[in-house]
C-alpha positions as CSV (number, residue, x, y, z in Angstrom):
1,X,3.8,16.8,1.1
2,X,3.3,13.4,0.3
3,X,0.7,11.4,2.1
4,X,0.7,9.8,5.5
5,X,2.1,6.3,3.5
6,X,4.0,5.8,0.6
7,X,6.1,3.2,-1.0
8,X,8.0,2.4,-3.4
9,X,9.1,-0.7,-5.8
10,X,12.9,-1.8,-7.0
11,X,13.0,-4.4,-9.6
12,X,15.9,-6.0,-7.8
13,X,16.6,-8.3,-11.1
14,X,16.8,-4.9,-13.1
15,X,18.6,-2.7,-10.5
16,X,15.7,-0.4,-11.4
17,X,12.4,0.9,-10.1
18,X,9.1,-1.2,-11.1
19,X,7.1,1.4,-12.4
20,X,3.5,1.5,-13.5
21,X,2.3,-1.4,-10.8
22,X,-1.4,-0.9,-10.0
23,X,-0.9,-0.5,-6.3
24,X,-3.9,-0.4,-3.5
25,X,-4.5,0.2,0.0
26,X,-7.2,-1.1,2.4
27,X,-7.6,-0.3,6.3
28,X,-8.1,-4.0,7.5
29,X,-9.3,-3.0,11.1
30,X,-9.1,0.4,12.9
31,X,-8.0,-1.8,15.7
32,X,-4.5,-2.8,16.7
33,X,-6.1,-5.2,19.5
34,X,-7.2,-7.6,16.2
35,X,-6.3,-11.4,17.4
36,X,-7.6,-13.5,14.9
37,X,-8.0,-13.8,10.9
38,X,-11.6,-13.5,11.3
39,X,-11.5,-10.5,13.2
40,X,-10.1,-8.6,9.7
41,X,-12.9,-7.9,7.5
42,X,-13.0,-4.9,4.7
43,X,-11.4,-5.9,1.7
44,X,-11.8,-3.3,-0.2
45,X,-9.6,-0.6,-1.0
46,X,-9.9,2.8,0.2
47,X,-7.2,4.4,-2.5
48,X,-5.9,3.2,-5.4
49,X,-2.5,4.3,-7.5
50,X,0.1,3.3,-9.8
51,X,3.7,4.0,-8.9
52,X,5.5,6.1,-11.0
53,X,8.7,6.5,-13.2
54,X,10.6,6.1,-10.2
55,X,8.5,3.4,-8.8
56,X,7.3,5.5,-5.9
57,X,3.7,6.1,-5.1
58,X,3.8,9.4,-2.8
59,X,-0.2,10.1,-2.9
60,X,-3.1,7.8,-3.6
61,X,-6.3,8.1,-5.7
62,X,-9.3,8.2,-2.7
63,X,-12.3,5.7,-3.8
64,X,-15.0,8.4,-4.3
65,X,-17.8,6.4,-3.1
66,X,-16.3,5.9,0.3
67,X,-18.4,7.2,3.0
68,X,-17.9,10.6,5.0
69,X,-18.0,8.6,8.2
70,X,-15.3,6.3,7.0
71,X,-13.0,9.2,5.5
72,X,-13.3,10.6,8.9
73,X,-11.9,7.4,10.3
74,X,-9.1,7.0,8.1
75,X,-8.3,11.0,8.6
76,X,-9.4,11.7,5.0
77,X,-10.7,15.3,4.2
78,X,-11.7,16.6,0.9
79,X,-10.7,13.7,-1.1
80,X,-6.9,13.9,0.7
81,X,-5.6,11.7,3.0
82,X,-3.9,14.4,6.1
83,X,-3.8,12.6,8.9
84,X,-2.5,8.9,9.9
85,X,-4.9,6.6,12.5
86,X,-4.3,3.8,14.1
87,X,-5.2,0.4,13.1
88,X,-4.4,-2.4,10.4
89,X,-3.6,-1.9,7.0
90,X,-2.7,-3.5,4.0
91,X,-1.3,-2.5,0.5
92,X,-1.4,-5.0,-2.7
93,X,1.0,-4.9,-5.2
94,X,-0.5,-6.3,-8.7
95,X,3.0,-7.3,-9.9
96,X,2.0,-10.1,-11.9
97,X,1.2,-7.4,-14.8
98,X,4.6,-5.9,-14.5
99,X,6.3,-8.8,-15.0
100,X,4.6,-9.8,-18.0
101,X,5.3,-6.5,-19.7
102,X,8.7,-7.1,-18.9
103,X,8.5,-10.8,-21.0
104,X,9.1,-12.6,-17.5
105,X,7.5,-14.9,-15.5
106,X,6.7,-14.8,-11.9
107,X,5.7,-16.6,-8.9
108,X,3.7,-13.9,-7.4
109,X,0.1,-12.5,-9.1
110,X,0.7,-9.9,-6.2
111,X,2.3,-9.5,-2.8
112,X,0.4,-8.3,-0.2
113,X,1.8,-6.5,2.9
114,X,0.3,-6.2,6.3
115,X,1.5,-3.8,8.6
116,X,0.5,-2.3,12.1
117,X,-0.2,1.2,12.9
118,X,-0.5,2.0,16.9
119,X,-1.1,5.6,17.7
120,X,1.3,7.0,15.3
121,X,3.7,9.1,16.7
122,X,4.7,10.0,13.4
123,X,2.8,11.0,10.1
124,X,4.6,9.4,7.6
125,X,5.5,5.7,7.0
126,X,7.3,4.5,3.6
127,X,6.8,1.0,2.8
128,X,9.5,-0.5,0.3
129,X,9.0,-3.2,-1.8
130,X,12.0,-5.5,-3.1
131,X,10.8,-7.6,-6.0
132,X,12.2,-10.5,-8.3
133,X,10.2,-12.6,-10.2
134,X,10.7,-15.5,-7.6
135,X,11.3,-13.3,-4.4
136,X,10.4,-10.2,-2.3
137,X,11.5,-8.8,0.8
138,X,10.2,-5.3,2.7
139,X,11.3,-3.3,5.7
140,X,9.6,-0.2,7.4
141,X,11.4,2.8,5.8
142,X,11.8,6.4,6.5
């Protein structure tokens, strides 16, 4: 079973998946309630992973040096991310090193999405990533 979120990158100028982008995923706030910017604070990641053949990343590397208290939080146990909590998250694609071992260009060094978590009612969420070299879109997948 793959854990709690996932995505997954097309190359829409290819057709193809983008794989092999350094991917990584921070909890922003355990809060939903967050109002303003300054109200975010960790930036740094809790996992880390690089999407695969198929440009899907369906489990993450866990940063060993974060805390027992903090894995708790995120529902991490024994270096494996089971359970979905609430809060704020964020995952950073590092596509500008994709592109240049395509030989092209790009606007973007990375694209970051922010997404929302409330009490999930479910355990999975798939976040897709459609990429060009000048553009990107996303949507809440399944």
């Amino acid at each position: 079973m793959a854990d709690p979120v996932t995505c997954h990158i097309l190359d829409t100028t290819k057709g193809k998946p983008a794989f092999n982008v350094d991917c990584a995923i921070f909890q922003l706030s355990p809060s939903v309630d967050v109002v303003l910017d300054n109200e975010i604070g960790n930036e740094r990641p809790f996992a880390v992973a690089k999407t695969n053949d198929d440009g899907r990343i369906p489990y993450w590397i866990i940063d060993p040096k974060l805390s027992r208290g903090k894995q708790e939080e995120l529902g991490i146990k024994d270096d494996k991310w089971k359970t979905l909590t609430p809060g704020i998250y964020k995952i950073r694609f590092h596509v500008k090193k994709y592109f240049q071992a395509t030989g092209t260009t790009t606007f973007f060094p990375f694209v970051d999405i922010i997404f929302q978590i409330d009490d999930p009612p479910e355990n999975h969420y798939h976040i897709p990533l459609l990429l060009s070299n000048h553009s990107y879109t996303t949507y809440r997948g399944s």
